[in-house]
DSSP file (Angstrom, degrees, kcal/mol; ACC not computed):
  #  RESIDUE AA STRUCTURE BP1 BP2  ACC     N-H-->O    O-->H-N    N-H-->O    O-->H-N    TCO  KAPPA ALPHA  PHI   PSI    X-CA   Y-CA   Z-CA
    1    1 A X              0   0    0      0, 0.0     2,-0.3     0, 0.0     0, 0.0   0.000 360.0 360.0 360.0 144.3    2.1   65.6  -45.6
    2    2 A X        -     0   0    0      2,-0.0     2,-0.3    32,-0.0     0, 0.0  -0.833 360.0-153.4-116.4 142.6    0.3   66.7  -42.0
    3    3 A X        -     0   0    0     -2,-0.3     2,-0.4    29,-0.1    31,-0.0  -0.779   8.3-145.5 -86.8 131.0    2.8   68.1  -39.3
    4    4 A X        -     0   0    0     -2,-0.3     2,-0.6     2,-0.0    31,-0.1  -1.000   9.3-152.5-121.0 149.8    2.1   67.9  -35.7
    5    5 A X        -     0   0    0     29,-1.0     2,-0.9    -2,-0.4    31,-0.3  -0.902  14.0-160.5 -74.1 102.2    2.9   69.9  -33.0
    6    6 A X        -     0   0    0     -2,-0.6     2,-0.7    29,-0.1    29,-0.0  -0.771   4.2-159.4 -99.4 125.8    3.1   68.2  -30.1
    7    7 A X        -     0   0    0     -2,-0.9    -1,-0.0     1,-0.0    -2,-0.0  -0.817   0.8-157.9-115.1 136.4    2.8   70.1  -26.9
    8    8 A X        -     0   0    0     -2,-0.7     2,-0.4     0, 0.0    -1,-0.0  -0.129   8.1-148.4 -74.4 159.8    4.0   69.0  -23.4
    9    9 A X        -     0   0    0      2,-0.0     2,-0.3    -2,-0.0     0, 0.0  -0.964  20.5-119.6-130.4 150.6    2.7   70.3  -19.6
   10   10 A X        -     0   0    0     -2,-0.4     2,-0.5     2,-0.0     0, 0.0  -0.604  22.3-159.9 -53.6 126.4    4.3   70.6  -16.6
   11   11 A X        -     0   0    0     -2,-0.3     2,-0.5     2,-0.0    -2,-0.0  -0.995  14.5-162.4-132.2 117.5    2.6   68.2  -13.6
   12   12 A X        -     0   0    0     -2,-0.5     2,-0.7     2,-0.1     4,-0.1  -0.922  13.7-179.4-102.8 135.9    3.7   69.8  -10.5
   13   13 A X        -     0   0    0     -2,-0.5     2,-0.7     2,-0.2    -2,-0.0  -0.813  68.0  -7.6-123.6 105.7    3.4   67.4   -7.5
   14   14 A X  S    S+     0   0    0     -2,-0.7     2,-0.2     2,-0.0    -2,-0.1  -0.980 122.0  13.2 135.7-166.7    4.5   69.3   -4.6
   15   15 A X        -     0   0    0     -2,-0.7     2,-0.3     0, 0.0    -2,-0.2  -0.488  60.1-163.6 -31.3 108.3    5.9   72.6   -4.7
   16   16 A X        -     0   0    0     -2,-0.2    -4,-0.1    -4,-0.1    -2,-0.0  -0.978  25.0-116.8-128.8 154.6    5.9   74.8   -7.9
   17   17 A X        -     0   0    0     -2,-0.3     0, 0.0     1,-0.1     0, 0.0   0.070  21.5-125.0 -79.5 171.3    8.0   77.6   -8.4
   18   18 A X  S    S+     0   0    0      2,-0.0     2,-0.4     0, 0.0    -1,-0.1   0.685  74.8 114.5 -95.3 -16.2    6.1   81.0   -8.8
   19   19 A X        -     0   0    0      3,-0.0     2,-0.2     0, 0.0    -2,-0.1  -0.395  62.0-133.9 -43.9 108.9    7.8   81.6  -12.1
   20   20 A X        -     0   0    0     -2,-0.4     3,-0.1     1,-0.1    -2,-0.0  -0.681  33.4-113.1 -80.6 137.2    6.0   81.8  -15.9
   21   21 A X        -     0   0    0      1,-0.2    -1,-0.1    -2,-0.2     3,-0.1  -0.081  47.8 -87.8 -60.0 142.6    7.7   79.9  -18.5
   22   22 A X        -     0   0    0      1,-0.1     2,-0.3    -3,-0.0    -1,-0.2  -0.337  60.4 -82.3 -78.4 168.8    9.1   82.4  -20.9
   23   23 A X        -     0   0    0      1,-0.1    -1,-0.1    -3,-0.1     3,-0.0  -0.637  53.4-106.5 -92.4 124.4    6.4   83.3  -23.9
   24   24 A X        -     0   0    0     -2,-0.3     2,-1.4     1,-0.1    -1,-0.1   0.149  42.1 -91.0 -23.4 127.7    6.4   80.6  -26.7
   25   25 A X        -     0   0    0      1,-0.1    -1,-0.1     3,-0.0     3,-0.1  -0.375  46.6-104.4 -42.1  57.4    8.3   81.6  -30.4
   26   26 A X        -     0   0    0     -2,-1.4    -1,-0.1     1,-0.1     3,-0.1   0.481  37.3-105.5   4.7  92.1    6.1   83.0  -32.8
   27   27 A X        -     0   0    0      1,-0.2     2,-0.1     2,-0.1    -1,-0.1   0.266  40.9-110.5 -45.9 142.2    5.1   80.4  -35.5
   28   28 A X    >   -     0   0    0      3,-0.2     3,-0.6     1,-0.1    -1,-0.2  -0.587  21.6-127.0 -86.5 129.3    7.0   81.4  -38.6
   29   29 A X  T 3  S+     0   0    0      1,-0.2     3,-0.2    -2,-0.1    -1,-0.1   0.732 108.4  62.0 -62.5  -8.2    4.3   82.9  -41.4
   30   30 A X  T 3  S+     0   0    0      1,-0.2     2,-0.5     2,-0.0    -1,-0.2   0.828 102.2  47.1 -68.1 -48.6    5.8   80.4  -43.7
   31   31 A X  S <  S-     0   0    0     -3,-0.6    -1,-0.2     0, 0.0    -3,-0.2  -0.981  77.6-137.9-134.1  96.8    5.0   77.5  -41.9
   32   32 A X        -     0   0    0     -2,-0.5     2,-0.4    -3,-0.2   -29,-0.1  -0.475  13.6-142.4 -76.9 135.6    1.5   76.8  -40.5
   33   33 A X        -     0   0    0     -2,-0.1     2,-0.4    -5,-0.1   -29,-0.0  -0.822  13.6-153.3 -95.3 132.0    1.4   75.3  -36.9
   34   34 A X        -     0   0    0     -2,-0.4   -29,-1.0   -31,-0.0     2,-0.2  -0.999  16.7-137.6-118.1 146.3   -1.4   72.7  -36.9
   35   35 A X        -     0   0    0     -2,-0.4   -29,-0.1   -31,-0.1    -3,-0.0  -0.428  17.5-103.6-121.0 147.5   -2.4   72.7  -33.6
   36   36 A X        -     0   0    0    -31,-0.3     2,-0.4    -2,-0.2    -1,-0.1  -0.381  31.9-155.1 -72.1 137.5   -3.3   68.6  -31.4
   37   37 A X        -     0   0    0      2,-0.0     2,-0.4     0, 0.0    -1,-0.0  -0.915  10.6-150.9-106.6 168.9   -7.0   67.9  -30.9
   38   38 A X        +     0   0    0     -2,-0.4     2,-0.3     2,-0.0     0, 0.0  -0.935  34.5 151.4-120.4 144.9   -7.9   65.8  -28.2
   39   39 A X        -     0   0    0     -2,-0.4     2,-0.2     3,-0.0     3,-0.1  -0.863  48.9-111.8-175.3 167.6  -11.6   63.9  -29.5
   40   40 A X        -     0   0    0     -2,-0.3     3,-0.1     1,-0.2    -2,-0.0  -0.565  68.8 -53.2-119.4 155.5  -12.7   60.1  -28.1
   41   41 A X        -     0   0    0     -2,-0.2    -1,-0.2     1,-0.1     3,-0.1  -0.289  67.5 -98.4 -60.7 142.3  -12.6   57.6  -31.2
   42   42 A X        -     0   0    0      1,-0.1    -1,-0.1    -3,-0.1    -3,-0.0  -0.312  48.8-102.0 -56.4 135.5  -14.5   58.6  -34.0
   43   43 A X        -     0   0    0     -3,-0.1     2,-0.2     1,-0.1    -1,-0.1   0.060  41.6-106.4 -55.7 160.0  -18.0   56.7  -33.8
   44   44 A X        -     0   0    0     -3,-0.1    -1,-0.1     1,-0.1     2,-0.1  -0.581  34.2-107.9 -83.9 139.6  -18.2   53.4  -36.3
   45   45 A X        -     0   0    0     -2,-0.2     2,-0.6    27,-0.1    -1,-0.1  -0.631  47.6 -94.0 -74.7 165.9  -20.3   53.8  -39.2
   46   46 A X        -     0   0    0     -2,-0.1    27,-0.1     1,-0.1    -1,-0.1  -0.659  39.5-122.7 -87.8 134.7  -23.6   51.8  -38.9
   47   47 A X        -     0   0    0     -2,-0.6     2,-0.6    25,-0.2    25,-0.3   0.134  24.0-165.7 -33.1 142.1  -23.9   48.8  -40.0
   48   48 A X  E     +A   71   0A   0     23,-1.3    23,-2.5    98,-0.1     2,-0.4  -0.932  10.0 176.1-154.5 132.4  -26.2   47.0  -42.6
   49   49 A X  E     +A   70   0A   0     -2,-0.6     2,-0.3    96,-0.4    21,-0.2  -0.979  17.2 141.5-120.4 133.8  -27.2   43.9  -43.7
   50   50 A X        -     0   0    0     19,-1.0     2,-0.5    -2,-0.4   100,-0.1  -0.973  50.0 -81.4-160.7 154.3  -29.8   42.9  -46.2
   51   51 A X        -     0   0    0     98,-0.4     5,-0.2    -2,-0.3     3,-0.2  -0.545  26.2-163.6 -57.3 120.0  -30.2   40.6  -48.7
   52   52 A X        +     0   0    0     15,-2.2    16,-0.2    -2,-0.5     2,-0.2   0.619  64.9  47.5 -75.5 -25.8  -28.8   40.9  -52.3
   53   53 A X  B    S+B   67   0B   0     14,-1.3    14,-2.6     2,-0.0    -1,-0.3  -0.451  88.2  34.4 179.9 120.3  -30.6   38.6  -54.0
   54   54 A X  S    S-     0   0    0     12,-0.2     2,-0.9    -3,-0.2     3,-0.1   0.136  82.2-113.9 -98.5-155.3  -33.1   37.5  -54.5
   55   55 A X    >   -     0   0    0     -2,-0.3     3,-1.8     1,-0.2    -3,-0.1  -0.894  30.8 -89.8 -91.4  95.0  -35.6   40.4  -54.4
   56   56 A X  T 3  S+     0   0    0     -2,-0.9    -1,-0.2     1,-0.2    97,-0.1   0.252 117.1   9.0  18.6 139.2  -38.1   41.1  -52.4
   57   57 A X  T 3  S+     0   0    0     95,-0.1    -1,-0.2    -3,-0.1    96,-0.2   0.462  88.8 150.1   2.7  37.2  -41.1   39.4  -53.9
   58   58 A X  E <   -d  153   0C   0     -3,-1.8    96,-1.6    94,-0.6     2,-0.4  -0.306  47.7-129.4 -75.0 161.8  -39.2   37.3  -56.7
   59   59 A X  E     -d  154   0C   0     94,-0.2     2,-0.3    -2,-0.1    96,-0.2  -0.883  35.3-167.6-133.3 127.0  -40.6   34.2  -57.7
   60   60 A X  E     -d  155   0C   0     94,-3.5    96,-1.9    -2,-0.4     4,-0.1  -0.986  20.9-115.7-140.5 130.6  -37.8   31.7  -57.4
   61   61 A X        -     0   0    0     -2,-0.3    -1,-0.2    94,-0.2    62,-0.1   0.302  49.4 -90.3 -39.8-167.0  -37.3   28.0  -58.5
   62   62 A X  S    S+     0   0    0     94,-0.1    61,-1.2    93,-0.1     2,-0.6   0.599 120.0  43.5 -96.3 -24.3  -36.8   25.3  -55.8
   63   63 A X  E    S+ C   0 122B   0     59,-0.3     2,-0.2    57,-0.0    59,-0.2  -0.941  79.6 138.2 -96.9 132.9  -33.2   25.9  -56.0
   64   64 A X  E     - C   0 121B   0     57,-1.4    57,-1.7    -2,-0.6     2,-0.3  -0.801  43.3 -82.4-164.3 159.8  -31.9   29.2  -56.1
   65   65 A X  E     - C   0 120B   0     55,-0.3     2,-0.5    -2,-0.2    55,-0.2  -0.317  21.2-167.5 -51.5 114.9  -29.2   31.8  -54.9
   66   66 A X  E     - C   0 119B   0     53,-4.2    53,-2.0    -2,-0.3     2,-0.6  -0.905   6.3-164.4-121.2 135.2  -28.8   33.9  -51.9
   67   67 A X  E     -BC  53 118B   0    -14,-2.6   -15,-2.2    -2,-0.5   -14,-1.3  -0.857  13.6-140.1-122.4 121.5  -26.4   36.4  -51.9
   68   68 A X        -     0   0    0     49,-2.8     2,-0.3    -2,-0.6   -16,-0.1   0.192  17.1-165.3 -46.7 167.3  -25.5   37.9  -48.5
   69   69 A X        +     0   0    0    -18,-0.1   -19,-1.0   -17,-0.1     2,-0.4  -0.824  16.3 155.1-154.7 143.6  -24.9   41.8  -48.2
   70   70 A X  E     -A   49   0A   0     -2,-0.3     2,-0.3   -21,-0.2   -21,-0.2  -0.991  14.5-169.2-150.6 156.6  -23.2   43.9  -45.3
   71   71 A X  E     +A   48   0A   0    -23,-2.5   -23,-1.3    -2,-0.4     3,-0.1  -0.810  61.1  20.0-155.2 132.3  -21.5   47.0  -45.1
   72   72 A X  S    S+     0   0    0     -2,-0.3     2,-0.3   -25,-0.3   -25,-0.2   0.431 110.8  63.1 124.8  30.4  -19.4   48.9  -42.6
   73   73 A X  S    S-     0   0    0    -25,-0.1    12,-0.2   -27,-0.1    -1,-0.2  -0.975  81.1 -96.8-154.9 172.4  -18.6   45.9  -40.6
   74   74 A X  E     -k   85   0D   0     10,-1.5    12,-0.7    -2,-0.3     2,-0.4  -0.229  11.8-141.0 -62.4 138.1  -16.6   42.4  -40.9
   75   75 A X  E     +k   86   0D   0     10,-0.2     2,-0.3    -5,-0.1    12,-0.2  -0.960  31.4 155.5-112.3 145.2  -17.2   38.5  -41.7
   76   76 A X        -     0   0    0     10,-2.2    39,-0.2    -2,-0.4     3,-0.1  -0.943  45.4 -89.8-155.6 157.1  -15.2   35.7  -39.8
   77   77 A X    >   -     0   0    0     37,-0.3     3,-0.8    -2,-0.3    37,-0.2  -0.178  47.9 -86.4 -77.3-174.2  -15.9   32.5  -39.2
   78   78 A X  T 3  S+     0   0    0     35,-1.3    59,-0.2     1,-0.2    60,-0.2  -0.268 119.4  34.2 -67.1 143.2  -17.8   31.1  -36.2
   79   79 A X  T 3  S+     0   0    0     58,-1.4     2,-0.7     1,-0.2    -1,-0.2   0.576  95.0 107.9  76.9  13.4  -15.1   30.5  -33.2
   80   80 A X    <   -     0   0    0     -3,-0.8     2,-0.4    57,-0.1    -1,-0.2  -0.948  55.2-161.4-120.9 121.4  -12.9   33.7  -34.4
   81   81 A X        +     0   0    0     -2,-0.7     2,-0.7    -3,-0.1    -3,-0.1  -0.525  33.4 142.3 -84.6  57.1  -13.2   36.6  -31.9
   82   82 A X    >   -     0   0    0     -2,-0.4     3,-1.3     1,-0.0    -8,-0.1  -0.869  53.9-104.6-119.7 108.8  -12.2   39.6  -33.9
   83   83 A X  T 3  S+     0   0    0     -2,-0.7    -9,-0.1     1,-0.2     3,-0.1  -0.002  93.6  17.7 -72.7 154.8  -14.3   42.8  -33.1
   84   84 A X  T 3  S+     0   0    0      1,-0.2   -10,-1.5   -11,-0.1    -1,-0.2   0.677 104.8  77.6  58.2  28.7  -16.6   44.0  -35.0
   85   85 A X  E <   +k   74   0D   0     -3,-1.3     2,-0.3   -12,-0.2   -10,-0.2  -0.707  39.5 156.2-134.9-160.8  -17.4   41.1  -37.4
   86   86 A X  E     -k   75   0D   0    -12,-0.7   -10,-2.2    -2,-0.2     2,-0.4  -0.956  36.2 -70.8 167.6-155.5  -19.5   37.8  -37.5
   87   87 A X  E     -E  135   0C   0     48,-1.4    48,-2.8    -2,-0.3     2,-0.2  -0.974  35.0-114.6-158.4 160.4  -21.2   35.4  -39.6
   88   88 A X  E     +EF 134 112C   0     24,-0.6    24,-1.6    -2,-0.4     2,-0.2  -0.546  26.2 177.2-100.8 147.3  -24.2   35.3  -41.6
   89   89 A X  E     - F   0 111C   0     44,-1.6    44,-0.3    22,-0.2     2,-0.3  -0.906  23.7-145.5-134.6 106.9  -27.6   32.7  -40.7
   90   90 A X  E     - F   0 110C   0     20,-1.2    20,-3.2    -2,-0.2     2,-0.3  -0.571  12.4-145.3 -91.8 149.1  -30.4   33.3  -42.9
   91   91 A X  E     -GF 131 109C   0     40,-1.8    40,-1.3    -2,-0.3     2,-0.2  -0.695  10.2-157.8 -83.5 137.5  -33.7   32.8  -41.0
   92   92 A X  E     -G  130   0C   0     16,-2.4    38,-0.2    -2,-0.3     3,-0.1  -0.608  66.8 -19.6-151.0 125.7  -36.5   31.3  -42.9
   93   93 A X  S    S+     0   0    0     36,-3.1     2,-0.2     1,-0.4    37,-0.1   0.563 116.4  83.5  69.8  27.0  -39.9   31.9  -41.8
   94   94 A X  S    S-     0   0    0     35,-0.4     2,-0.4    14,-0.2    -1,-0.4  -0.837  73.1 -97.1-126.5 164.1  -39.1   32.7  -38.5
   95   95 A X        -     0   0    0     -2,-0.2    -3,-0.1     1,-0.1    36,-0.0  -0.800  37.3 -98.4 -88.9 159.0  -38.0   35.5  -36.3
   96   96 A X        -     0   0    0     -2,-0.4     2,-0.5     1,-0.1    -1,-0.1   0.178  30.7-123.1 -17.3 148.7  -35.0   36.5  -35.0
   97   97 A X        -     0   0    0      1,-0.2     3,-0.1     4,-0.1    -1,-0.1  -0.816  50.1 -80.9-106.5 145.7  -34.0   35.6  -31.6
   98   98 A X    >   -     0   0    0     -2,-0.5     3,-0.9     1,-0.1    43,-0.4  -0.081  58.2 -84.7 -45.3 172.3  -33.1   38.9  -29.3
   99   99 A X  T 3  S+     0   0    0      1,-0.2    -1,-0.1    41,-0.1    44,-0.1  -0.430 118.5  29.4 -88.3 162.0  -29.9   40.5  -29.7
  100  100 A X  T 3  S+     0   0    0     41,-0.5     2,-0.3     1,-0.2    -1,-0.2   0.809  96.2 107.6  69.1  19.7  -27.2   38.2  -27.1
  101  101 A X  S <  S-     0   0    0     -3,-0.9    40,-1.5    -4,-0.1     2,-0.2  -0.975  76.3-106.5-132.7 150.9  -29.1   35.3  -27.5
  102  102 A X  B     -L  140   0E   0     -2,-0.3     2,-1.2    38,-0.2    38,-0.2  -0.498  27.6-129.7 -94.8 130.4  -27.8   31.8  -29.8
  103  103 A X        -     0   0    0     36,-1.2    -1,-0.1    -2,-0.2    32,-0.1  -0.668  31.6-104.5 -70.9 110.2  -29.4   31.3  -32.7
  104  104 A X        -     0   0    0     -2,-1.2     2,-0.5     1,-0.1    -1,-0.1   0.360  13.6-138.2 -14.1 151.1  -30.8   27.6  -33.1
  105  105 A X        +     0   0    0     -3,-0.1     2,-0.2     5,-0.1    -1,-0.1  -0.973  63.9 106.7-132.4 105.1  -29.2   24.9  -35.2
  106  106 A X  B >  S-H  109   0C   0      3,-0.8     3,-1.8    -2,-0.5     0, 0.0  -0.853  87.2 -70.7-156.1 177.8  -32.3   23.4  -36.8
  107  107 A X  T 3  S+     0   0    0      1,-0.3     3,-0.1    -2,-0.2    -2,-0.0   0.573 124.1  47.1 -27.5 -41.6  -33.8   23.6  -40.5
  108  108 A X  T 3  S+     0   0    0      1,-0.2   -16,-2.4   -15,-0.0     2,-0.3   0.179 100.1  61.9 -87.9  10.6  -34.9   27.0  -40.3
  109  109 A X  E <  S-FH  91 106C   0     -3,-1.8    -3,-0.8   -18,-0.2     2,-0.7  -0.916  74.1-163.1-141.7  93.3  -32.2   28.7  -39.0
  110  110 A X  E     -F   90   0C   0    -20,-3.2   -20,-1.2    -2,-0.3     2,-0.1  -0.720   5.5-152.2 -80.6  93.5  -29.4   28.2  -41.5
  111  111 A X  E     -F   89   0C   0     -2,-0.7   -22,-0.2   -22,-0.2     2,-0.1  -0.479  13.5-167.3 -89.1 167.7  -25.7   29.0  -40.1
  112  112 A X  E >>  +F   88   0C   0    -24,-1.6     3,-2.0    -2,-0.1   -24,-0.6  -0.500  30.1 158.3-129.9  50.3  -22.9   30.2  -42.8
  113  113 A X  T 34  +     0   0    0      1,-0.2   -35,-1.3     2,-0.2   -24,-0.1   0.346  60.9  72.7 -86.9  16.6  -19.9   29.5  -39.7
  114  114 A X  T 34 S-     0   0    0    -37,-0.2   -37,-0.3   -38,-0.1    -1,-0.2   0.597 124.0-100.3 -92.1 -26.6  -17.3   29.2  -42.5
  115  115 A X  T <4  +     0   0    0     -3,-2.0     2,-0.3     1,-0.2    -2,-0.2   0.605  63.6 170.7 116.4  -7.6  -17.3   32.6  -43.2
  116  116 A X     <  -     0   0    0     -4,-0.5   -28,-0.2   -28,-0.2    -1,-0.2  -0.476  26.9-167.8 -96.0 145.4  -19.9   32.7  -46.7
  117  117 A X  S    S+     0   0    0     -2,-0.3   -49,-2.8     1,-0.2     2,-0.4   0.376  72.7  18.5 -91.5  -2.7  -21.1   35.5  -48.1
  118  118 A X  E     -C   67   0B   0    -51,-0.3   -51,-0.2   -30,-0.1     2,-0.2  -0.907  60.9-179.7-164.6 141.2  -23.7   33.7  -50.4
  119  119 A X  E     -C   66   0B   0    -53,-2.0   -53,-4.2    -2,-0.4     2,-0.6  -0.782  29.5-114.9-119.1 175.7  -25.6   30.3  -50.7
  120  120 A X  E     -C   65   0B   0    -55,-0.2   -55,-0.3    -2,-0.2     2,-0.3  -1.000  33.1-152.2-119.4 145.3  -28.2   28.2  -52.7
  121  121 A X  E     -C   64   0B   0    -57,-1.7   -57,-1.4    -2,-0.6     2,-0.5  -0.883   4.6-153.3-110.4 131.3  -31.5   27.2  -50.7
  122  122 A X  E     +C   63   0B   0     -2,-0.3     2,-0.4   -59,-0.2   -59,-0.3  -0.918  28.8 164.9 -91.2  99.3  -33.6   24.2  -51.3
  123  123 A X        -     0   0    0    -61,-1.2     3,-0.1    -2,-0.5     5,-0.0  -0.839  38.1-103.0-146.2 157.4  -36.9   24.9  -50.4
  124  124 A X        -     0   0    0     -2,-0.4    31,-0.1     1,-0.1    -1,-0.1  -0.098  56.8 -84.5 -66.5 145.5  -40.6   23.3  -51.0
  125  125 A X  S    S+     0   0    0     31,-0.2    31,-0.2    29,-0.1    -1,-0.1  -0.360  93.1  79.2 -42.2 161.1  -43.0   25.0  -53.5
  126  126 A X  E    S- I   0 155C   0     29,-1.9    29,-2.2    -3,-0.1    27,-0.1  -0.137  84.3 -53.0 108.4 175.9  -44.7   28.0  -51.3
  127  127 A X  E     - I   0 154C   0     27,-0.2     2,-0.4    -2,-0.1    27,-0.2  -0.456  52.0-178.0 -71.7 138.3  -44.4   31.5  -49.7
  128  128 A X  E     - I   0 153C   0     25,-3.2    25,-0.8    -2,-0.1     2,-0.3  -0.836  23.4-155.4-116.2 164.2  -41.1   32.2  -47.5
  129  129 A X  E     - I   0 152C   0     -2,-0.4   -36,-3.1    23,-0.2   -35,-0.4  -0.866  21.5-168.0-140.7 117.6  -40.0   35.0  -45.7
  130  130 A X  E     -GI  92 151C   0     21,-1.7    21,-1.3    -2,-0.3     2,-0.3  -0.727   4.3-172.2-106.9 161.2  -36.1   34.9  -45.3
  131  131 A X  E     -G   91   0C   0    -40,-1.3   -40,-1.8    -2,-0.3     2,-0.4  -0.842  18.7-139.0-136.3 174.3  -34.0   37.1  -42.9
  132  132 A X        -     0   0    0     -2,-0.3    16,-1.6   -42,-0.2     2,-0.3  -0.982  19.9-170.7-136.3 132.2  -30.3   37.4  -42.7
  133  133 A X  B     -M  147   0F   0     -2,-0.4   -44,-1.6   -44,-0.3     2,-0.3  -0.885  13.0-148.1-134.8 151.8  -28.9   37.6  -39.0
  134  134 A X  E     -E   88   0C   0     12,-1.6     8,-0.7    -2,-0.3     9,-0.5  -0.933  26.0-170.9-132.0 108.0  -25.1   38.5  -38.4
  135  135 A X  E     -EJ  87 141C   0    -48,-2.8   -48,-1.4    -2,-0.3     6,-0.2  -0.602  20.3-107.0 -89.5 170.6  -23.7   36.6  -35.1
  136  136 A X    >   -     0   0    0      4,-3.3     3,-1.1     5,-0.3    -1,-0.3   0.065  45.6 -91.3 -62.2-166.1  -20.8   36.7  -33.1
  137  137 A X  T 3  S+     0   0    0      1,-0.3   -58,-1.4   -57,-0.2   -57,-0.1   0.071 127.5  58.6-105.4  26.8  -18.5   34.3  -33.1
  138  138 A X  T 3  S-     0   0    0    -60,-0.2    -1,-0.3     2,-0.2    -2,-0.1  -0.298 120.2-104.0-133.8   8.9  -20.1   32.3  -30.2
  139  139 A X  S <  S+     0   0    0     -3,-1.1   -36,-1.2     1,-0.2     2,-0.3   0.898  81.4 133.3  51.2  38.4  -23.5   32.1  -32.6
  140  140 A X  B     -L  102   0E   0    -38,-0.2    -4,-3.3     1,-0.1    -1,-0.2  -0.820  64.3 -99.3-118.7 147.6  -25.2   34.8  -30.6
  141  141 A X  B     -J  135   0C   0    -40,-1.5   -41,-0.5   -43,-0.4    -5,-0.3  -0.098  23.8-152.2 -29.8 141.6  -27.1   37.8  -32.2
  142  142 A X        -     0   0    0     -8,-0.7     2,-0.3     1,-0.4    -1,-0.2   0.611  53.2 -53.3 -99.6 -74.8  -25.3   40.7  -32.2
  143  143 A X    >   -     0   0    0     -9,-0.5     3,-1.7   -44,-0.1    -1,-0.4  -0.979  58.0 -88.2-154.3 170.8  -28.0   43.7  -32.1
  144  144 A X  G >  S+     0   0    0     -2,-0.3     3,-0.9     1,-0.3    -1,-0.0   0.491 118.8  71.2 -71.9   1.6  -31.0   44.6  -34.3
  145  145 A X  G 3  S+     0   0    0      1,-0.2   -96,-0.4   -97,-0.1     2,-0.4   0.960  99.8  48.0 -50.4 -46.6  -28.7   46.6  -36.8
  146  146 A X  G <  S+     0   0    0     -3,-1.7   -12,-1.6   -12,-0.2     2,-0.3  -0.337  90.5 101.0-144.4  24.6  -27.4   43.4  -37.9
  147  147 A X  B <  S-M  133   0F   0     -3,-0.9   -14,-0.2    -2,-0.4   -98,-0.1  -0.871  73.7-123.9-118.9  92.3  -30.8   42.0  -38.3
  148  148 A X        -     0   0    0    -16,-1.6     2,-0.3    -2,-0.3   -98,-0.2   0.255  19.9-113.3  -9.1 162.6  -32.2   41.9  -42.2
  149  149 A X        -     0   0    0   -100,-0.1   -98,-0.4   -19,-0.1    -1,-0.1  -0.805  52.8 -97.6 -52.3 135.5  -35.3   43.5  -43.4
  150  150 A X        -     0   0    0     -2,-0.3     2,-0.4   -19,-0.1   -19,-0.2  -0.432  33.3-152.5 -88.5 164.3  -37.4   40.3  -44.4
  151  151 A X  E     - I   0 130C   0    -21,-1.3   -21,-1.7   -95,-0.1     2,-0.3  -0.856  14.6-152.2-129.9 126.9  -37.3   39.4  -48.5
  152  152 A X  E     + I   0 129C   0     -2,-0.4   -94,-0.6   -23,-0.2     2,-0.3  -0.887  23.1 175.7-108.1 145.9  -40.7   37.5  -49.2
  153  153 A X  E     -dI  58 128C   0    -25,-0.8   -25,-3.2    -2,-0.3     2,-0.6  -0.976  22.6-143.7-159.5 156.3  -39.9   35.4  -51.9
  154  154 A X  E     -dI  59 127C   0    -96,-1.6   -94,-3.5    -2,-0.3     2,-0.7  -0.917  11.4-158.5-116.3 113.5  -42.3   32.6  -53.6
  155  155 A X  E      dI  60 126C   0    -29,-2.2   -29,-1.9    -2,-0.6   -94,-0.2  -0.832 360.0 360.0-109.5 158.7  -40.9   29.2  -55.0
  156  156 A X              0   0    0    -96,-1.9   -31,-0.2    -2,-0.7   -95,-0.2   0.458 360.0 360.0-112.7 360.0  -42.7   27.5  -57.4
């Protein structure tokens, strides 16, 4: 169990008397004082997203699974404001749009605004390159953390 010690000041506004406050009690050896820090909120860990599957040059039917991945931040759906989460769009064969800008709702730009962590993609025989984008909840970018490394993947 952690103890604190909290200690108070004096704010004089005005006047203050010329007097020293008598010298604090000697912490008992028995008893360890642990003593306040004062520190700005601990930094976030960073963030990651990448794809889980498939693999990086996997050879894939015309169907197949893709399984989201994130770590040290949140999923919500699309219209939910809740800091520090978002929802997944896999790109395919495109780039990214800058961070703070809305990702398109067209064929290649897939949105997940439900909240899913994995899908199946239908896709033509030929080479892809998918990416995994995590937006806010307004379907804007968040930053390039939150931007995949691309998965080349072949369907046959």
């Amino acid at each position: 169990m952690r103890s604190f010690v909290v200690v108070c000041g004096l704010v004089c506004l005005g006047a203050c008397a010329d007097t020293a406050p008598p010298p604090a009690e000697p912490a008992s050896p028995a008893a360890p004082v642990s003593t306040p820090s004062v520190s700005a909120a601990e930094p976030q860990p960073t963030p990651e997203i990448f794809i889980r599957e498939p693999a990086d040059g996997a050879t894939v039917g015309t169907t197949f699974p893709v399984v989201f991945g994130l770590r040290n931040y949140g999923v919500a759906p699309a219209g939910v404001n809740i800091s520090r989460t978002g929802h997944f769009h896999v790109l395919i064969g495109v780039q990214p749009p800058a961070p703070g800008v809305l990702i398109p709702i067209d064929s290649v730009h897939r949105h997940f605004g439900a909240g899913q962590i994995e899908t199946a993609l239908t896709l033509a025989p030929g080479q892809y390159t998918l990416r995994l984008v995590l937006a806010d909840y307004e379907h804007k970018v968040i930053g390039p953390e939150l931007i995949s490394a691309p998965v080349r993947v072949t369907v046959r």
